[in-house]
C-alpha positions as CSV (number, residue, x, y, z in Angstrom):
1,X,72.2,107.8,122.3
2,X,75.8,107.1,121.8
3,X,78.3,108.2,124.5
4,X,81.2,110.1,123.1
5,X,84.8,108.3,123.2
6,X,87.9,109.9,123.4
7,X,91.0,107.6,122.7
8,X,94.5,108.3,122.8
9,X,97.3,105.8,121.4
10,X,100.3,106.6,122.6
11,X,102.2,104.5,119.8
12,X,105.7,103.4,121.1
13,X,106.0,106.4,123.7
14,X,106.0,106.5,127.1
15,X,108.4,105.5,130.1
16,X,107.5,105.3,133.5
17,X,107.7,109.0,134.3
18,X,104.8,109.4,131.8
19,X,102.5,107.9,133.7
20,X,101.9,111.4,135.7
21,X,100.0,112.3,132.0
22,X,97.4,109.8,132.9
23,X,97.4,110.9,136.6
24,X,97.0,114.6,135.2
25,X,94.5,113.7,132.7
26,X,92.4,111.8,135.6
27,X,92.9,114.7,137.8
28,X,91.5,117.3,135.2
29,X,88.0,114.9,133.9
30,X,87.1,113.5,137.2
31,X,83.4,113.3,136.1
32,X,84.1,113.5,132.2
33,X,80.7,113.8,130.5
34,X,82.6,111.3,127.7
35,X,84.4,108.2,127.9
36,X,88.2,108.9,128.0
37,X,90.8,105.8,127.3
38,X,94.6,105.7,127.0
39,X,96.1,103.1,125.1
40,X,99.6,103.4,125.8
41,X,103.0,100.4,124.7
42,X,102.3,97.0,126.4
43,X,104.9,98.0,129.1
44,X,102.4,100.4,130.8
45,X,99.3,99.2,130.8
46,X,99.2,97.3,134.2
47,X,101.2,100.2,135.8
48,X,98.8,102.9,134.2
49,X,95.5,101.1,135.6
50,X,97.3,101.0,138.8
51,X,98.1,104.4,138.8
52,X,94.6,105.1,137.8
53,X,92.7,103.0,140.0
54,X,88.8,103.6,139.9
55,X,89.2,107.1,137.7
56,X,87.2,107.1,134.7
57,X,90.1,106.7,132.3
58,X,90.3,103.4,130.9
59,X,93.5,101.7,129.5
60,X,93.6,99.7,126.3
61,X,96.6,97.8,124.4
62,X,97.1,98.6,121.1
63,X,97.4,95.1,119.2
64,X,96.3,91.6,120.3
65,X,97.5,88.1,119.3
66,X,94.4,86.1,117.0
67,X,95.0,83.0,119.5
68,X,95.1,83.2,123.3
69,X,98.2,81.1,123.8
70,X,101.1,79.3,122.0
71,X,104.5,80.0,120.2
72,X,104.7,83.4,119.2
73,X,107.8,85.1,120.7
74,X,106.8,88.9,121.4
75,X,103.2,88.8,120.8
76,X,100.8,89.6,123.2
77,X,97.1,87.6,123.7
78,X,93.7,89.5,124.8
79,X,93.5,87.5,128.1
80,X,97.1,89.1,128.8
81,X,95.9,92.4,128.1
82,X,92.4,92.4,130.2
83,X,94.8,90.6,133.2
84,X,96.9,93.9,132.8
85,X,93.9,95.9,133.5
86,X,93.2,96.9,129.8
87,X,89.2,97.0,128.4
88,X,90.2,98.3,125.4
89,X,92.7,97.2,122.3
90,X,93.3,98.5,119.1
91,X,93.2,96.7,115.9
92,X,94.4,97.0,112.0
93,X,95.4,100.4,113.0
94,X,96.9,101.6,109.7
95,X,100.6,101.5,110.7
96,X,100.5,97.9,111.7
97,X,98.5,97.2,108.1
98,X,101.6,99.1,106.9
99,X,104.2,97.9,108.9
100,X,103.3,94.4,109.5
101,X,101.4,93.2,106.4
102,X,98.3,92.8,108.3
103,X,94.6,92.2,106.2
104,X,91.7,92.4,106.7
105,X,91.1,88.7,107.4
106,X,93.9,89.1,110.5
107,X,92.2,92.1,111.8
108,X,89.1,90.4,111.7
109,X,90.4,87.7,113.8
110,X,92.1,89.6,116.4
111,X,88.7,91.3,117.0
112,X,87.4,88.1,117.7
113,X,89.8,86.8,120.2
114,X,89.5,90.7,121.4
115,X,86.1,90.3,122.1
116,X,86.5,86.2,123.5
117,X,88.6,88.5,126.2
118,X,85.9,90.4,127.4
119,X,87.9,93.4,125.3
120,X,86.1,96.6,123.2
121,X,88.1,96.3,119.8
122,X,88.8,100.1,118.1
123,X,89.0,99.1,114.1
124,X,90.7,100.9,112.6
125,X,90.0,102.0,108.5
126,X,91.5,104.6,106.5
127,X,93.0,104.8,102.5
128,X,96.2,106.1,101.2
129,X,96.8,109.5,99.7
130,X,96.9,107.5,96.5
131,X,93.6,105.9,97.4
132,X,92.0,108.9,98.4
133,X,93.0,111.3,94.8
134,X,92.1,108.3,92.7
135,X,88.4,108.7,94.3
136,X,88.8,105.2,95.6
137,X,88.1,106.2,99.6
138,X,84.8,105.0,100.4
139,X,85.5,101.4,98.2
140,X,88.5,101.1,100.2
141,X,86.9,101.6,103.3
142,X,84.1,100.1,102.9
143,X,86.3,96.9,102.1
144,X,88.2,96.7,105.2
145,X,84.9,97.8,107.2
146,X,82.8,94.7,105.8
147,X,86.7,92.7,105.9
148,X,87.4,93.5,109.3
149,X,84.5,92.7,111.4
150,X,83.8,89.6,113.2
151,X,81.0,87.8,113.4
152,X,80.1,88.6,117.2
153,X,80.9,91.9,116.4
154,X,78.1,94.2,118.7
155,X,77.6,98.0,119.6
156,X,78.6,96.8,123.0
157,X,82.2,94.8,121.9
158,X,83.1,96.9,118.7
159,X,84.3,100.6,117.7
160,X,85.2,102.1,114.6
161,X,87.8,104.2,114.0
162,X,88.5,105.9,110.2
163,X,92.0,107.1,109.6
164,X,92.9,108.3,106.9
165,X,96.6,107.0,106.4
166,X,97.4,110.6,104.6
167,X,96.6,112.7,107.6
168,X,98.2,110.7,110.3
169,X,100.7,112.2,112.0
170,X,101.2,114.9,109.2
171,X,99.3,117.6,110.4
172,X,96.8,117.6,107.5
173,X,93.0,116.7,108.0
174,X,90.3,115.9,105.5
175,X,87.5,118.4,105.4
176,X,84.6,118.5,107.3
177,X,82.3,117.3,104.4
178,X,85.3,114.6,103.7
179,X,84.7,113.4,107.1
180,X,81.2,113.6,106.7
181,X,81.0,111.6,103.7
182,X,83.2,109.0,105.0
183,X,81.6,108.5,108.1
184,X,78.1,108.7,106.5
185,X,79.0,105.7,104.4
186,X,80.2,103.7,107.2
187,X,77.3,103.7,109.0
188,X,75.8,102.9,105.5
189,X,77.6,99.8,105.8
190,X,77.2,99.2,109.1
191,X,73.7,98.9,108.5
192,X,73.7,96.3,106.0
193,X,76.3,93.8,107.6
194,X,75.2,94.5,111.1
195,X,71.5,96.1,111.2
196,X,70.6,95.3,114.8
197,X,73.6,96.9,116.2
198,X,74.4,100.2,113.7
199,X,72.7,102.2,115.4
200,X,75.0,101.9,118.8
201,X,78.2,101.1,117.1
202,X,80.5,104.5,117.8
203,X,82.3,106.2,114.6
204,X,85.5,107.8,116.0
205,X,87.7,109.9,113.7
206,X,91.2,110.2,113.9
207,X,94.5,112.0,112.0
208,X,96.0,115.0,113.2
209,X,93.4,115.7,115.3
210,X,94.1,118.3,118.0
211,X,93.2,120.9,120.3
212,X,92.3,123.4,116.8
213,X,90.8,121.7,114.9
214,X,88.6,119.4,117.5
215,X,85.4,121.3,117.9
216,X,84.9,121.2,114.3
217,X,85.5,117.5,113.6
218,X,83.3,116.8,116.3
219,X,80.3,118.9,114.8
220,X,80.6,117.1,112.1
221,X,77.3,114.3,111.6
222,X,77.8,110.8,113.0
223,X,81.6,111.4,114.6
224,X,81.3,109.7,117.8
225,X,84.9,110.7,119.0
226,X,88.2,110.5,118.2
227,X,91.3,107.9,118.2
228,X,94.5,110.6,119.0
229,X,98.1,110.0,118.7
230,X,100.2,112.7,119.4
231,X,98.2,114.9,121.3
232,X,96.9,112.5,123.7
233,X,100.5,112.7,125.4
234,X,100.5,115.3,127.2
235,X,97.3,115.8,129.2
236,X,97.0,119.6,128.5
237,X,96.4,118.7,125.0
238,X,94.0,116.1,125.2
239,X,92.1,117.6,127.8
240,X,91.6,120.3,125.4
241,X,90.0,117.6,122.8
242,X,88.0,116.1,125.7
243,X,86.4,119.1,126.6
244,X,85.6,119.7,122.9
245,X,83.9,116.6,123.0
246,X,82.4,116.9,126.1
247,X,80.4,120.0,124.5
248,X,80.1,118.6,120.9
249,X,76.6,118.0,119.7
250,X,75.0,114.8,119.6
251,X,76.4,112.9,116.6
């Protein structure tokens, strides 16, 4: 069975001061019955696994460099990250796709040099609002799904996370059966590039998700957890989506 995840991405928040939201969050799920991860800027991740020490929250970056070494001013390789105390990165998460030009082939090498690093990778997949009315969704995520995996890629190394650009940050979510669909085809495809590890390979959702609306994304069939922006900063608020997972039904 597939243990739940719950993964927050802090974006480009958080000072020093915030790290008492991680303390708080470790405080409140000392024996969480999912996994819980903070992936907060590159700034805090060795101070946050200080702060947190042997709690069960893990700490995860939230981009990686392709290569573990050389000439690129302000980039950041796995091995740095897992020396900061990270397990975790995020990858092709739809605002550096946006933001930075990234394809599928780059995302697909990051997760590589992720996983050389000892490093989970979180995917990330998810269409545009124009995408998603011109009934292109599950093509477009089904690209960057068979497009953004490595070759090593295993249930133990490799998460998926489907965003759907439209509803990130907006406050809008896709319906349940939207979810469904989506997520249902995913591990469709999972099973025909990777049929010895589909089975274990965790389906997170994320986009607007919060403390209202979690219990009934994770009813829904094959979500595994969520990837959370916003709400994962303040530990009131994700604690409230951890305990709805904690009490979610097997996916």
């Amino acid at each position: 069975m597939r243990r739940k995840l719950a993964a927050g991405n802090w974006k480009m928040h958080g000072l020093g001061a915030d790290l008492a939201e991680a303390t708080a969050l470790s405080l409140a799920h000392p024996a969480p019955g999912c996994d819980i991860l903070l992936c907060p800027p590159a700034t805090l991740i060795s101070r946050m696994a200080a702060t947190l020490g042997q709690s069960p929250v893990a700490v995860g970056g939230q981009d990686c460099h392709a290569t573990d070494k050389g000439a690129h001013t302000g980039d950041v390789a796995a091995a740095m990250l897992a020396d900061a105390g990270a397990t975790h990165v995020i990858l092709g998460h739809s605002e550096r796709r946006a933001d930075h030009g990234e394809s599928d082939a780059q995302v697909a090498a990051k997760a590589a040099a992720a996983q050389g690093a000892g490093l989970t990778a979180i995917v990330c997949l998810g269409e545009t609002e124009a995408q998603r009315d011109a009934g292109e969704t599950l093509a477009v995520v089904g690209r960057q799904l068979e497009g953004s995996l490595p070759a090593g890629a295993t249930a133990a190394n490799t998460v998926i996370a489907y965003e759907p650009v439209w509803a990130i940050g907006t406050g809008r979510t896709p319906t349940e059966e939207q979810i469904a669909e989506v997520h249902a085809a995913l591990r469709a495809g999972l099973a025909r590039l990777l049929p010895a590890e589909a089975a274990g390979i965790r389906l997170l959702y994320g986009g607007s998700v919060k403390p209202a609306n979690a219990a009934a994304i994770f009813a829904v069939p094959d979500v595994d957890g969520a990837l959370v922006g916003g709400a994962s900063l303040k530990a009131v608020d994700f604690s409230a989506i951890i305990a709805a997972l904690e009490t979610a039904p097997p996916a």
